[in-house]
C-alpha positions as a Markdown table, in Angstrom:
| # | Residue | x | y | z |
|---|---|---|---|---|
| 1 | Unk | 17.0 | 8.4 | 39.9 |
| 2 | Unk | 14.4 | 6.2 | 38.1 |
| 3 | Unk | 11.5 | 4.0 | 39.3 |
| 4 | Unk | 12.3 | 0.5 | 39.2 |
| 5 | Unk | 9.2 | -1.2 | 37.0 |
| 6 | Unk | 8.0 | -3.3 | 40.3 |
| 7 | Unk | 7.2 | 0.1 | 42.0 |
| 8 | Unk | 4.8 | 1.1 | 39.2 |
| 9 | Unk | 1.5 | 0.4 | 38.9 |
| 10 | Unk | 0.4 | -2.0 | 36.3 |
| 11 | Unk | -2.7 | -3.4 | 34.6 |
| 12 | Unk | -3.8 | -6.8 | 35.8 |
| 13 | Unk | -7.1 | -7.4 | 34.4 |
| 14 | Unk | -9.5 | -5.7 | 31.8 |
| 15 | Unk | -12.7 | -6.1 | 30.9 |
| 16 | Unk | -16.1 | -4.2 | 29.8 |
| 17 | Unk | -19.4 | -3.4 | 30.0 |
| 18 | Unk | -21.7 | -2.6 | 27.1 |
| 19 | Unk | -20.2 | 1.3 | 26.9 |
| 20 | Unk | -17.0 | 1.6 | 29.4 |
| 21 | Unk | -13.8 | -0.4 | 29.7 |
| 22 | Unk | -12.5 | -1.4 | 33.1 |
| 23 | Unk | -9.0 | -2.3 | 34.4 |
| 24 | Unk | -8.1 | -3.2 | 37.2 |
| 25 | Unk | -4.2 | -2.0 | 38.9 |
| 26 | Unk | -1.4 | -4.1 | 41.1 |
| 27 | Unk | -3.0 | -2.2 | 43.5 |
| 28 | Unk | -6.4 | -3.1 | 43.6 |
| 29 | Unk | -8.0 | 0.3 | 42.4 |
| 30 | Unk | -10.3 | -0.5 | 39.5 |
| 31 | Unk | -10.8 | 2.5 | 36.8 |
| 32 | Unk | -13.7 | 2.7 | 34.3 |
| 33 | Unk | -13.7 | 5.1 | 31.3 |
| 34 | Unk | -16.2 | 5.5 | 28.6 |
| 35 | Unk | -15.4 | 3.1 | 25.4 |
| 36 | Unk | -15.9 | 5.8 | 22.9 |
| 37 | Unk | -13.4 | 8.6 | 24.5 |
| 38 | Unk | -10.8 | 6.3 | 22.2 |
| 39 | Unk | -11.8 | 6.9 | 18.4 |
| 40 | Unk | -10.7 | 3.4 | 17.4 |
| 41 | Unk | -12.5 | 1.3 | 20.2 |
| 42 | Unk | -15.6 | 3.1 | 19.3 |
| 43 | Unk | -15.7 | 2.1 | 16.0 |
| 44 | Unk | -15.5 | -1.6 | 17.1 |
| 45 | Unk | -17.5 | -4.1 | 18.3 |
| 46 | Unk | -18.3 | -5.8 | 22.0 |
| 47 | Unk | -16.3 | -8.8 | 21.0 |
| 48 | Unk | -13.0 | -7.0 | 19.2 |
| 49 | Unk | -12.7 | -4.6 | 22.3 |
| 50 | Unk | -12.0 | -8.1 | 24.0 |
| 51 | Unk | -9.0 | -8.9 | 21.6 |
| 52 | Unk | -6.8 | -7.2 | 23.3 |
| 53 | Unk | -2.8 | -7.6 | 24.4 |
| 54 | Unk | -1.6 | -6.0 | 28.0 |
| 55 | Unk | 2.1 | -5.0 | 26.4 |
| 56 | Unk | 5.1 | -3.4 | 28.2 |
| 57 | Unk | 5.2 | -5.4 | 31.7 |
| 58 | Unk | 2.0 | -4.1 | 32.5 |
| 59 | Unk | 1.3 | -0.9 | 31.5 |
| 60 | Unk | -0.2 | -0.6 | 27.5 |
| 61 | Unk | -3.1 | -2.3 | 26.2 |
| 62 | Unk | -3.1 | -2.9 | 22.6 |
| 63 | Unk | -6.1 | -4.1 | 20.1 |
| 64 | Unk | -4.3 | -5.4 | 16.7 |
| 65 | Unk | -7.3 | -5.7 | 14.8 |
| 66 | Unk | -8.5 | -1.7 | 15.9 |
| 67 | Unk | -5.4 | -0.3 | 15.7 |
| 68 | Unk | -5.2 | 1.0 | 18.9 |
| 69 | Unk | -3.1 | 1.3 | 21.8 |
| 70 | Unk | -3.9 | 2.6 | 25.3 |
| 71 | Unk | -1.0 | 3.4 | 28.1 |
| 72 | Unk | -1.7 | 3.0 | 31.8 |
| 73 | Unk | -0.5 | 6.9 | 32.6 |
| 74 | Unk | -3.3 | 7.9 | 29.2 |
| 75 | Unk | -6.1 | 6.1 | 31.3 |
| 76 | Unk | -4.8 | 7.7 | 34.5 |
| 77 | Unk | -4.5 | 11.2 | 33.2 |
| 78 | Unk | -7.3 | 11.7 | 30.1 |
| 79 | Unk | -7.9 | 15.1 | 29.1 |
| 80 | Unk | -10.7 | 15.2 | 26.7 |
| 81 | Unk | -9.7 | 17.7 | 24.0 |
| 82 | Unk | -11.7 | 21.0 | 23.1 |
| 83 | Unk | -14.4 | 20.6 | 20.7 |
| 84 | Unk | -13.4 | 22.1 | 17.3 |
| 85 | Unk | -15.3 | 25.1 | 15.8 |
């Protein structure tokens, strides 16, 4: 039994400060996360993180010119990874 795609939670708006991206979900909740956990949005500027595409009915974002894409369930669930030695 699957989840039909209106039952999921989507991205409906996006935008940022001058270190943390914001989106807010079809439910209202609003999420914030640090711009430079994502390797590739770090390494851009204020006015590329805005060129961005909200892809698959909701639920990726993607920037073409930083090469980077973020799912909704990858904002939900980060894990930073361990340092390396």
């Amino acid at each position: 039994m699957g989840f039909k795609i209106e039952n999921m939670l989507t991205i409906k708006k996006v935008w940022f400060d001058e270190s943390r991206i914001f989106v807010e979900l079809s439910d209202r909740r609003v999420i914030g996360t640090p711009v430079n956990r994502y390797a590739n949005l770090r390494k851009g500027t204020p006015a590329q993180w805005q060129k961005f595409e909200i892809w698959g009915k909701g639920t990726w974002l993607h920037w073409e010119e930083l090469d980077e894409d973020l799912s909704l369930e990858g904002l939900l669930t980060y894990k930073q990874e361990p340092a390396k030695a």
